[in-house]
KESEMAR-262799 format. One record per atom (N, C-alpha, C): residue number from 1; atom name; x, y, z. Coordinates in steps of 0.1 Angstrom, whole numbers. Each point is the difference from the previous one (the first is absolute). Layout:
BEGIN
 seq atom    c1    c2    c3
 NUM   CA     X     Y     Z
...
//
This chain:
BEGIN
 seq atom    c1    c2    c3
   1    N   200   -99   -71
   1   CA    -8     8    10
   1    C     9    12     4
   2    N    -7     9     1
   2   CA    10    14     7
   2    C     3     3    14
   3    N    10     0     2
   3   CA     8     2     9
   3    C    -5    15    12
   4    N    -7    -5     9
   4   CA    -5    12     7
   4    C    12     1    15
   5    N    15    -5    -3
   5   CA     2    -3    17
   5    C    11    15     4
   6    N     0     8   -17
   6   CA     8    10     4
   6    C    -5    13     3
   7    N   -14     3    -7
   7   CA    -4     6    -1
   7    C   -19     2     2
   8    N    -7     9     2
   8   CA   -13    -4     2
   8    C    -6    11   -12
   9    N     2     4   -13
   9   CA     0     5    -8
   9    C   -15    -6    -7
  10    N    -4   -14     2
  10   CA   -10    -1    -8
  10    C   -11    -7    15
  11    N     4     9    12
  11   CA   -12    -3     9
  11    C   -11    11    -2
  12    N   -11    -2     1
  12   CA   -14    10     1
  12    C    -6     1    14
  13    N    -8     6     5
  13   CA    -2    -3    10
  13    C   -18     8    -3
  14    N    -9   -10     3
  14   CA   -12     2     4
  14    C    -5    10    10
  15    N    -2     8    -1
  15   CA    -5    10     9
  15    C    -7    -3    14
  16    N    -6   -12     1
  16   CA   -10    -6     8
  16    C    11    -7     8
  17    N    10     5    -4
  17   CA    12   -14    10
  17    C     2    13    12
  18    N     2    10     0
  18   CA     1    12    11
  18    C   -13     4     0
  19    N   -15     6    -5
  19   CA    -3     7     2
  19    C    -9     2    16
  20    N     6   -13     9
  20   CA    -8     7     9
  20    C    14    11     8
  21    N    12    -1    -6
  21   CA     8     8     8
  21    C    -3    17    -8
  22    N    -1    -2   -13
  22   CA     4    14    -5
  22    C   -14     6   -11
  23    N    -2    11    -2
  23   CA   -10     3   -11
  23    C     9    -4   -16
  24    N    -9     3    -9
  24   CA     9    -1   -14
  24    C    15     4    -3
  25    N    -5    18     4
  25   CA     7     7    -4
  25    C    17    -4     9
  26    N    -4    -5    11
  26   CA    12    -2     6
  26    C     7   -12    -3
  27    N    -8   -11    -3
  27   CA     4   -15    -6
  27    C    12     3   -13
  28    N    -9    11    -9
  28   CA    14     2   -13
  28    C    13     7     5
  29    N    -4    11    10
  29   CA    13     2     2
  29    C    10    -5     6
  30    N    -4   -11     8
  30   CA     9   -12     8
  30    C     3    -8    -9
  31    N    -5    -6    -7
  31   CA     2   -11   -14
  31    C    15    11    -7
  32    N    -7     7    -3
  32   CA    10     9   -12
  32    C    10     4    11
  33    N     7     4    12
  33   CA    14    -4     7
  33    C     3    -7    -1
  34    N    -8   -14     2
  34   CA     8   -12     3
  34    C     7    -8   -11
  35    N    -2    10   -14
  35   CA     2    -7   -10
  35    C   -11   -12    -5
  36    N   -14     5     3
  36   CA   -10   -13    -7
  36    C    -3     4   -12
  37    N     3    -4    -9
  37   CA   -11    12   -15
  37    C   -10    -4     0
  38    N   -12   -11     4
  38   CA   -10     2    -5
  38    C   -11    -4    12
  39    N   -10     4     1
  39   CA   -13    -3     8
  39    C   -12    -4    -8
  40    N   -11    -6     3
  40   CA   -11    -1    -2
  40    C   -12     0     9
  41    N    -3    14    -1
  41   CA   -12     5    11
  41    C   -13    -4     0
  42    N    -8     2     5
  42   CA   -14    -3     3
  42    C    -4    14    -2
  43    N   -10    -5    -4
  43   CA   -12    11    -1
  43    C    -4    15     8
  44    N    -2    -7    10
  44   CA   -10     8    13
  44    C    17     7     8
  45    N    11    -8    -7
  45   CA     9     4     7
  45    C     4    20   -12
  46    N    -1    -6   -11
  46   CA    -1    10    -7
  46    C    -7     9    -1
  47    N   -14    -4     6
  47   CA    -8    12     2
  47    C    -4    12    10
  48    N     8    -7     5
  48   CA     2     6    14
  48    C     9     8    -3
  49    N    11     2    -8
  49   CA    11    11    -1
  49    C    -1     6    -8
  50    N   -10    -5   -12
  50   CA    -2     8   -14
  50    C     6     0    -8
  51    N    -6    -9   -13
  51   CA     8    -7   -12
  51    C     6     5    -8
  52    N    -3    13    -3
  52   CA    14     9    -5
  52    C    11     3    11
  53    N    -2     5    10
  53   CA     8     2     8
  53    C    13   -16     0
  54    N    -9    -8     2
  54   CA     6   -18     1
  54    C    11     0   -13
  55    N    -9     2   -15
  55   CA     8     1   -14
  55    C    10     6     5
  56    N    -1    13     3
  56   CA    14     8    -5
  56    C     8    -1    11
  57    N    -4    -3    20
  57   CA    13    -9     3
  57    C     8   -11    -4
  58    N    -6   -10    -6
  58   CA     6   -10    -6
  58    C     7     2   -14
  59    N    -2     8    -9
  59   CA     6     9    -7
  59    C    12     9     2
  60    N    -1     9    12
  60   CA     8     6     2
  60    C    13    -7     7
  61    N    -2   -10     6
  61   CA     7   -11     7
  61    C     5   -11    -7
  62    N     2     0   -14
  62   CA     0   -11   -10
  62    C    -4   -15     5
  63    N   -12    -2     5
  63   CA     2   -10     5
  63    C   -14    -6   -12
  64    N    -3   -16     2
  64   CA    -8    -9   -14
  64    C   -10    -4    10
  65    N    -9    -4    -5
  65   CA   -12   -11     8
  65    C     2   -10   -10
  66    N     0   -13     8
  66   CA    -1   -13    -6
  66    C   -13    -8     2
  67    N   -13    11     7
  67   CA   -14    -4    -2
  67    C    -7    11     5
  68    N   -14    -2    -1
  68   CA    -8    10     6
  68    C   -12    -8     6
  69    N    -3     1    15
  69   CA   -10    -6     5
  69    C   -10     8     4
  70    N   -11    -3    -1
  70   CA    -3   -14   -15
  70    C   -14     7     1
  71    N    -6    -7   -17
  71   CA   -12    -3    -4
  71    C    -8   -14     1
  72    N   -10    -2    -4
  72   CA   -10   -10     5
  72    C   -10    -2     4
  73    N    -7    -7    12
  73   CA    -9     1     6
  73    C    -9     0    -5
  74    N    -5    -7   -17
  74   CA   -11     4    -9
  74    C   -13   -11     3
  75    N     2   -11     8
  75   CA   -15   -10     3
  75    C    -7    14    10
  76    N   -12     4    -2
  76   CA   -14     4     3
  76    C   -10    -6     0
  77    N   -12     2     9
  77   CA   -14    -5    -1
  77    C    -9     9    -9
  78    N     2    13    -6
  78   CA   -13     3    -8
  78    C    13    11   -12
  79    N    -7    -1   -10
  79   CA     7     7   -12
  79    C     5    12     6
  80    N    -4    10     8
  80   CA     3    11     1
  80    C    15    -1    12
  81    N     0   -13    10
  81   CA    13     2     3
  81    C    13    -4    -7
  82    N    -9    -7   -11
  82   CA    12    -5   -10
  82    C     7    12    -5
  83    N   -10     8    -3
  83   CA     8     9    -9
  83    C     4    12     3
  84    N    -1     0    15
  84   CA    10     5    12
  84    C    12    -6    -2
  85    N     2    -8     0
  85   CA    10    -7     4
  85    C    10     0   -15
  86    N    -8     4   -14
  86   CA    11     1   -13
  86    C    -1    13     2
  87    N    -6     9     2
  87   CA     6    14     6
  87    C    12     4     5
  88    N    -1    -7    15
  88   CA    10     0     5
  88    C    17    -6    -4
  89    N    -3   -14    -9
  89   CA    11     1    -6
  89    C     4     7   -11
  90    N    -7     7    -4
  90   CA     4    10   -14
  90    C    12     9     9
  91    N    -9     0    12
  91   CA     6    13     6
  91    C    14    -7     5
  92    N     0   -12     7
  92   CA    13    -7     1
  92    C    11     1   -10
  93    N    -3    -2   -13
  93   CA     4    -1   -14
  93    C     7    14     0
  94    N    -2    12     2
  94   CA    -4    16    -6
  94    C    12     2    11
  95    N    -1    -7    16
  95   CA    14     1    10
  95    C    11    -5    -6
  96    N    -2   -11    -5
  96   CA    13    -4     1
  96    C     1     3   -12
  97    N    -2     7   -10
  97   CA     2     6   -10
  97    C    11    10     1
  98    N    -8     9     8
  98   CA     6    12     7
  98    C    14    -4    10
  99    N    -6    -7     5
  99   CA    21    -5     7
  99    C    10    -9    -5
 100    N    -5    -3   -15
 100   CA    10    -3   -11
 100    C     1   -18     9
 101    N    -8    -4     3
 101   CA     2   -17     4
 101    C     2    -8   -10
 102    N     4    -9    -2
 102   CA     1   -10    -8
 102    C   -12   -10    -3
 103    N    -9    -3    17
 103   CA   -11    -5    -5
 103    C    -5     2    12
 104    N   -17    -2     0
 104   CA    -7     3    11
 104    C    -4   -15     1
 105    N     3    -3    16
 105   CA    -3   -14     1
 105    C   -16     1     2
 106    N    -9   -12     0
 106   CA   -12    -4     4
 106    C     1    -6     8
 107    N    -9    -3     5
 107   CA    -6    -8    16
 107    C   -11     1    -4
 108    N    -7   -10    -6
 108   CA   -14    -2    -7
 108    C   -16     2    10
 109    N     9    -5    11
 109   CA   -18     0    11
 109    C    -2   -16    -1
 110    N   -14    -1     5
 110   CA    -6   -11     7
 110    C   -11    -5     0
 111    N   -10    -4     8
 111   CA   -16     0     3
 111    C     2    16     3
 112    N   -12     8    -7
 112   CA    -3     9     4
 112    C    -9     4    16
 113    N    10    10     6
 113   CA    -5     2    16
 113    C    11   -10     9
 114    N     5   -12   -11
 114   CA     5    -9    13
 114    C    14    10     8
 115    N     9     9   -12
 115   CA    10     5     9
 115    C    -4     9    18
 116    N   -15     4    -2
 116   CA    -7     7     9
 116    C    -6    -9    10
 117    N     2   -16     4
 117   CA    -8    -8     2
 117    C   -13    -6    -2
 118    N    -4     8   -17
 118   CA   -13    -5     3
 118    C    -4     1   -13
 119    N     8   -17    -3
 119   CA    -1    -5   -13
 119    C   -16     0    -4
 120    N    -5     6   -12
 120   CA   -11     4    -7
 120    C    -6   -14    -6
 121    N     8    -7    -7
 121   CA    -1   -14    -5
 121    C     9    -8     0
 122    N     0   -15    -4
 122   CA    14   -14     2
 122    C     1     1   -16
 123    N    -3     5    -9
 123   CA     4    -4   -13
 123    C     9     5    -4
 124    N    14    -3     0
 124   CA    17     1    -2
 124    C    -2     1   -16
 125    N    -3    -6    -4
 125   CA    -4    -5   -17
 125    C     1    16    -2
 126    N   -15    -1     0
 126   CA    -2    15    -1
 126    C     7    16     3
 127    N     8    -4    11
 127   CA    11    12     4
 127    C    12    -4   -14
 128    N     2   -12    -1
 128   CA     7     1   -11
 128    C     0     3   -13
 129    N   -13     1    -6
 129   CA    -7     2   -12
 129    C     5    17     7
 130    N    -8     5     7
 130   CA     3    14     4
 130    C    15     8     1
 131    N     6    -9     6
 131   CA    18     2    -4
 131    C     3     4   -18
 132    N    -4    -9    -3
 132   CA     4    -5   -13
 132    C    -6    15    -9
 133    N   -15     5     1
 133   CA    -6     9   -10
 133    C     9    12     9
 134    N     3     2     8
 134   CA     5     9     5
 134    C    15     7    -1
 135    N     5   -11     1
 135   CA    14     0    -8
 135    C     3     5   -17
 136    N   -14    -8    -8
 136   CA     1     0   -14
 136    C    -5    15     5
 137    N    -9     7     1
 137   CA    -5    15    -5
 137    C    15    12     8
 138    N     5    -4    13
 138   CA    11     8     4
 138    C    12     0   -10
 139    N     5   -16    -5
 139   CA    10     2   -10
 139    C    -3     6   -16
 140    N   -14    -1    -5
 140   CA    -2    13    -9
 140    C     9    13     1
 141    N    -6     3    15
 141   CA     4    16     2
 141    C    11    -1     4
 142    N     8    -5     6
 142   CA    14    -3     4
 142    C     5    -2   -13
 143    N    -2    -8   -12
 143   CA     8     1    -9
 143    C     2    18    -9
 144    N   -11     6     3
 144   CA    -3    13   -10
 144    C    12     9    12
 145    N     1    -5    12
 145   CA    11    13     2
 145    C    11    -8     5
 146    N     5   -14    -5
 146   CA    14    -4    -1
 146    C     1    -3    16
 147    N    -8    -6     7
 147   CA     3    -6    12
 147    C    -1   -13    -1
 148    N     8    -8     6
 148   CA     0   -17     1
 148    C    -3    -5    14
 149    N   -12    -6    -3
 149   CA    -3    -4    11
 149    C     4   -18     6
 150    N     1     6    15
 150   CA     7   -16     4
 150    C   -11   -12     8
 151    N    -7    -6    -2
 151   CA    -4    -8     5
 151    C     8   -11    17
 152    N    -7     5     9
 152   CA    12    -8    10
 152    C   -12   -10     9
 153    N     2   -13    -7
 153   CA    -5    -8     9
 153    C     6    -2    19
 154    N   -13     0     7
 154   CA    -1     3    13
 154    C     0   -20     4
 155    N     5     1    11
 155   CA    -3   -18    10
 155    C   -14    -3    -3
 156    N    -2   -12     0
 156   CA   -15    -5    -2
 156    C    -4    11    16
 157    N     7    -4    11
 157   CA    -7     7    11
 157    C    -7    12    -4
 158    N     3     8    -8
 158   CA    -5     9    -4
 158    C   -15     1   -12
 159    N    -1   -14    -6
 159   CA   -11    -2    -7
 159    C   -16    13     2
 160    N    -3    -5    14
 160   CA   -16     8     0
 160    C     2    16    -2
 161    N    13     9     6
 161   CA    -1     8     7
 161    C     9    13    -7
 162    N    12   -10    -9
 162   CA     8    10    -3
 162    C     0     1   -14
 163    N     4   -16    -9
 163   CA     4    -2   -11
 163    C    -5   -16    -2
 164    N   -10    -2    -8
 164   CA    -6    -8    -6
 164    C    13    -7   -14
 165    N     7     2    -3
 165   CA    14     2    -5
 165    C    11    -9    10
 166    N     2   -12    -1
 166   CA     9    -6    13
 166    C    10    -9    -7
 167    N     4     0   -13
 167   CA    13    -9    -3
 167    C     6     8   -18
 168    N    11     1     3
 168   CA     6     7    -9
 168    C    -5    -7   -15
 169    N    -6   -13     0
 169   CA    -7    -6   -12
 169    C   -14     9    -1
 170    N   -10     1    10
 170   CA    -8     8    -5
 170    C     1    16    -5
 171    N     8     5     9
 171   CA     3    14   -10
 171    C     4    -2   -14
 172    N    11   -11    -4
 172   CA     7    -4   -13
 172    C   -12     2    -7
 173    N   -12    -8     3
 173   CA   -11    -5    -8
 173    C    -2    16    -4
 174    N    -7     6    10
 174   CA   -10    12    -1
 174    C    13     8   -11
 175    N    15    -1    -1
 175   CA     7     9    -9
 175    C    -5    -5   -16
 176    N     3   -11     0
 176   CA     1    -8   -15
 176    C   -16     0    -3
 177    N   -13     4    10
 177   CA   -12    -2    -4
 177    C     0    16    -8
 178    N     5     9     7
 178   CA    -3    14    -1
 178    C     7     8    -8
 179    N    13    -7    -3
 179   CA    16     8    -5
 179    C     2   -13    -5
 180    N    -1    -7   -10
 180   CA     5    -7    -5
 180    C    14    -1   -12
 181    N     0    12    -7
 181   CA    11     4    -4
 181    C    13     2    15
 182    N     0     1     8
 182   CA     8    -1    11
 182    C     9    16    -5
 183    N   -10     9     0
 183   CA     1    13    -6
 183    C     8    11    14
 184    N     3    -5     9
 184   CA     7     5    11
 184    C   -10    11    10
 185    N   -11    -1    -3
 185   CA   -13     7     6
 185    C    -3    -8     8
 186    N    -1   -12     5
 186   CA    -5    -5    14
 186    C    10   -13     0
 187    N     4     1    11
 187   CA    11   -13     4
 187    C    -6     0    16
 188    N     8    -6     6
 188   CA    -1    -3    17
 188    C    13     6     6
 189    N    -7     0    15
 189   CA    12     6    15
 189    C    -4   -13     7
 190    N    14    -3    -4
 190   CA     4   -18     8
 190    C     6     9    15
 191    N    -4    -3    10
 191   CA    -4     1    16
 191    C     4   -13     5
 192    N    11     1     5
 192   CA     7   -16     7
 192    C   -12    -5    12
 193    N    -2     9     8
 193   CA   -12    -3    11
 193    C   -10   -10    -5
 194    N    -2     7   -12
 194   CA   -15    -5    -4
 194    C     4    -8   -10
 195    N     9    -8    -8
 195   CA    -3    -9    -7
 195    C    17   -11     5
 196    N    11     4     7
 196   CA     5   -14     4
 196    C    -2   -12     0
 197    N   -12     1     2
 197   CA    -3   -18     8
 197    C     0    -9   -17
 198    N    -7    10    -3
 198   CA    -6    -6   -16
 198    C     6   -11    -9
 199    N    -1   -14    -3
 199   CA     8   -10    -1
 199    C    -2     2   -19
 200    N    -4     7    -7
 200   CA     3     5   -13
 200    C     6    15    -2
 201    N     6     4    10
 201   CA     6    15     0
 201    C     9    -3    -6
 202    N    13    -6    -2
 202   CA     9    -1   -12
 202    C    -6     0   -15
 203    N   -11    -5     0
 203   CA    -3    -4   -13
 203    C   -11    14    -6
 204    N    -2     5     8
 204   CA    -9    10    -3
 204    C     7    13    -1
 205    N    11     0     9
 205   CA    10    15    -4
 205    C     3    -7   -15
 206    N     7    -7    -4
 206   CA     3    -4   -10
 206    C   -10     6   -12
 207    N   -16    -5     1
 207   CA    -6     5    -8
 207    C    -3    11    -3
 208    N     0    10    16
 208   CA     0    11    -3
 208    C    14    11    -8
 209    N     6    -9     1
 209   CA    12    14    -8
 209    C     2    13    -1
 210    N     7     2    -5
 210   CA    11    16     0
 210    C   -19     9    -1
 211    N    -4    -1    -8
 211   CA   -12     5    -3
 211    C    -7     6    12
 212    N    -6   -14     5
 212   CA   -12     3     9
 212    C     8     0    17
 213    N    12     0     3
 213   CA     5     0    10
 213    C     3    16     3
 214    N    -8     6     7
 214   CA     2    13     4
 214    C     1     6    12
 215    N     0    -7    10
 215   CA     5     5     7
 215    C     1   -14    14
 216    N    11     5    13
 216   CA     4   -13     6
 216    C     2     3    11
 217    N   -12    -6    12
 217   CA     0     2    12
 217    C    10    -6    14
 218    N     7     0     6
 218   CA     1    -7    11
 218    C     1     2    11
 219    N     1    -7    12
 219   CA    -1    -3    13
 219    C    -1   -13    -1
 220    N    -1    -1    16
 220   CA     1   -16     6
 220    C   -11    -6     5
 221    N    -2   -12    -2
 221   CA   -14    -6     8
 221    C     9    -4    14
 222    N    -7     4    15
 222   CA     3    -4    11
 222    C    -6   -14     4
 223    N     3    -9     9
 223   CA    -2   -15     2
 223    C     2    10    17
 224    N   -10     0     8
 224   CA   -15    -2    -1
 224    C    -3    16    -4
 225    N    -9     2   -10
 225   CA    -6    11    -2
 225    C    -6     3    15
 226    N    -2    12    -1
 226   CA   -12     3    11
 226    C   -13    11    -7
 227    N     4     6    -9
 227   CA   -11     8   -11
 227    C    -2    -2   -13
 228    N    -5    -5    -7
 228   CA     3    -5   -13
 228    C    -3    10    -8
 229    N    -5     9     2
 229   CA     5    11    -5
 229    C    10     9     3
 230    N     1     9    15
 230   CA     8     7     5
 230    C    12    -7     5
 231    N     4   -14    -4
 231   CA    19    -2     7
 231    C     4    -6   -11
 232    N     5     7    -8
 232   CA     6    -1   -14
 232    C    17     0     9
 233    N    10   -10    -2
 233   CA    12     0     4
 233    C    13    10   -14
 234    N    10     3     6
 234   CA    12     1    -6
 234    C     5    -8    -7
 235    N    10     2   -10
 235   CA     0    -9    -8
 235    C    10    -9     5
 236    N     4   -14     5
 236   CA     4    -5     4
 236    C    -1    -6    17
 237    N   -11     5     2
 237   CA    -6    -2    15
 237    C    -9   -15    -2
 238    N     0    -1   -10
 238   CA   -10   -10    -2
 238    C     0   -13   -12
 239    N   -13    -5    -7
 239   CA     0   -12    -7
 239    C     4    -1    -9
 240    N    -6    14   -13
 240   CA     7    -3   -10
 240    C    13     2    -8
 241    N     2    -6    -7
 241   CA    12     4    -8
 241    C     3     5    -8
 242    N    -2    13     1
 242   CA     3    10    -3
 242    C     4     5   -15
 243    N    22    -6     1
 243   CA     6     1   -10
 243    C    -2    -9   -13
 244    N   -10   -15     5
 244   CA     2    -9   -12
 244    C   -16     7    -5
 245    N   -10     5     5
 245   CA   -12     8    -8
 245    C     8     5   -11
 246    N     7    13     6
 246   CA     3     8   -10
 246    C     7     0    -7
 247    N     7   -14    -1
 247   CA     8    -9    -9
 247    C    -7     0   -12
 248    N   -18    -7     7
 248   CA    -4    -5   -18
 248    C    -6    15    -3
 249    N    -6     8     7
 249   CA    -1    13    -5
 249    C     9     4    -7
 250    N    15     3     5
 250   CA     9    12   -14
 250    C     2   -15    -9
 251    N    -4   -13     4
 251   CA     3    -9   -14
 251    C   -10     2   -11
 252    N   -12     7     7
 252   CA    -8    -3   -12
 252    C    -5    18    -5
 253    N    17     9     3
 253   CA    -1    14    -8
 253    C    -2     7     9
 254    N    -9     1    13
 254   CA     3    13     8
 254    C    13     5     4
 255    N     0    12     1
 255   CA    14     5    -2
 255    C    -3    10    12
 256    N   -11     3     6
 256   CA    -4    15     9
 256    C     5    -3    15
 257    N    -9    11     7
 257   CA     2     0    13
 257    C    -5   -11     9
 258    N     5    -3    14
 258   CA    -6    -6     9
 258    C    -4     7     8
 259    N   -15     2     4
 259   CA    -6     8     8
 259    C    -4    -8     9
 260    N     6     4    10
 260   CA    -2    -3    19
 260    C   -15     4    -1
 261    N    -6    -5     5
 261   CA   -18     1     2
 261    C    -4    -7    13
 262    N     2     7    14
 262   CA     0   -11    11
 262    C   -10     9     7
 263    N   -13    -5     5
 263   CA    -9    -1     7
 263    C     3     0    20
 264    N     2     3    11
 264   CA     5    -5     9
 264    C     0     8    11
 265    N   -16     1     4
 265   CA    -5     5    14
 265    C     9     0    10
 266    N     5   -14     8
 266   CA     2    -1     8
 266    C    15    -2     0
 267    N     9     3   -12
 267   CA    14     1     2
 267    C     3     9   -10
 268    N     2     2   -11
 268   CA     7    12    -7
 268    C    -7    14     3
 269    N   -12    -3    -4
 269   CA    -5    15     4
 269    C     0     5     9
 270    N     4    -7     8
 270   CA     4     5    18
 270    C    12    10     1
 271    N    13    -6    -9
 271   CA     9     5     1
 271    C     5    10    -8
 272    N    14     8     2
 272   CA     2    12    -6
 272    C     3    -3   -11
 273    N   -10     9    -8
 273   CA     3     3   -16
 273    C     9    -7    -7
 274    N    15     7     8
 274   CA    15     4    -7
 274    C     5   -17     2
 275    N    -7   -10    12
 275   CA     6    -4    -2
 275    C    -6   -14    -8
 276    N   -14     5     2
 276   CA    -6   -12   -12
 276    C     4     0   -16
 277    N     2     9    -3
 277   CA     9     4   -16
 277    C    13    -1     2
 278    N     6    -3    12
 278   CA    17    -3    -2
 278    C    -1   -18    -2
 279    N    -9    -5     8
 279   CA    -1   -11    -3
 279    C    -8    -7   -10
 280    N    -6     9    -5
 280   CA    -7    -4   -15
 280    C    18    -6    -9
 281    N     5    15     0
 281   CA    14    -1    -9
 281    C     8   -13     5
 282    N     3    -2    12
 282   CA     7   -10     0
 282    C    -8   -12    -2
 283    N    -9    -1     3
 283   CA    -9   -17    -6
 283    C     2     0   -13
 284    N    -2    13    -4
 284   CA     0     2   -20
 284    C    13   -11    -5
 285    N    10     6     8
 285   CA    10    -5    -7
 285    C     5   -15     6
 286    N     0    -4    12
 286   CA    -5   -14     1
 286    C   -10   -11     0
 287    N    -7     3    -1
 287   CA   -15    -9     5
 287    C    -6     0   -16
 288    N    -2    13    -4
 288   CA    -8    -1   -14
 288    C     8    -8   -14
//
């Protein structure tokens, strides 16, 4: 396993870990002082500053993205929001094209309406069948302009609303159903939050391999949560363990970044910027 305790060279940092302190444009150039090379932005965060403008800071700043968030969202109730929804990832696809990402993660969706509270139907089946054609028609087009897309199973908590997608076995499936050559066009974003608990997570990184292992989330689960969504902890504030994850990870070929991805209303985003990225770096190099 590699050695993170001298240096923080292979930390990334998620854009959504600051952004309620700073806009885009100001997130790169605090990363790029502090010595971060790489980020993985969001969307709305990019759009807001303007995606060429975004390319050629990141560019001009030599700095890498180790993801792009995200595409997904493809269960709908009538054909025409469906195909809203493979629109919009073409367009997903066409960003992170343009900002030279490695892979655009997904976040598949749910009962259609449920993320709005006002789940349309209970058939989960069905959101899955809809994951599934949705993924196959995006990775066509993802494959014709050399983007790799990442599958990132979400907590069952997340079932209705976010990601119908909830154990790093079921993304496996949907790769080897869709990409069976293990052709380096769809793999998964293993997210500690969301699959720790998982009592076949050793055995499933394993399956997944150098291949389909693209990209690698962490933070901490807190004991007691208070938001299961918004209090995502630091890395070592909390349950899991961290360094033995990413043990079977670089054992079974990842070699990339660890991207900090922390969620956290009521304590990080509270605080200054400078010093939630100082402390990203130091957990980097102990905790992760």
């Amino acid at each position: 396993m590699r050695d993170f305790s001298a240096d923080h060279r292979w930390l990334s940092i998620n854009t959504a870990t600051v952004r309620a302190q700073w806009p885009l444009d100001r997130i790169v150039d605090e990363c790029a002082r502090r010595g971060i090379r790489a980020i993985s932005p969001w969307r709305d965060q990019v759009a807001a500053v303007g995606l060429q403008a975004v390319a050629r800071q990141i560019r001009d700043l030599g700095l890498a993205l180790s993801g792009y968030c995200r595409g997904g969202m493809f269960p709908a109730s009538t054909r025409e929001a469906r195909q809203l929804a493979l629109e919009d990832n073409r367009r997903a696809v066409d960003e992170a094209k343009t900002l030279d990402a490695p892979c655009l993660v997904l976040v598949v969706g749910g009962l259609p309406g449920a993320l709005a509270g006002r789940p349309e139907h209970k058939d989960i089946a069905a959101a899955r069948q809809e994951v599934r054609d949705g993924i196959a028609a995006t990775l066509a087009y993802a494959q014709d302009v050399g983007m790799p897309l990442a599958i990132e199973p979400l907590h069952p908590m997340y079932a209705a609303d976010r990601a119908c997608v909830n154990t790093l076995e079921q993304a496996l499936d949907l790769c080897d159903a869709l990409d069976p050559s293990r052709s380096g066009a769809l793999g998964v974003a293993v997210d500690l939050y969301h699959v720790w608990w998982d009592p076949k997570l050793q055995q499933q990184i394993a399956r997944a391999g150098r291949e389909r292992l693209l990209a690698f989330h962490v933070c901490d689960w807190l004991v007691p949560t208070r938001d299961l969504l918004n209090d995502r902890g630091m890395m070592g504030d909390g349950v899991i363990d961290i360094p033995r994850i990413r043990g079977w990870v670089e054992d079974a070929g990842f070699a990339g970044y660890s991207e900090v991805e922390i969620f956290s209303s009521e304590n990080w985003w509270k605080r200054d910027g400078g010093e939630v990225l100082a402390t990203c770096i130091e957990r980097h190099r102990c905790a992760v």
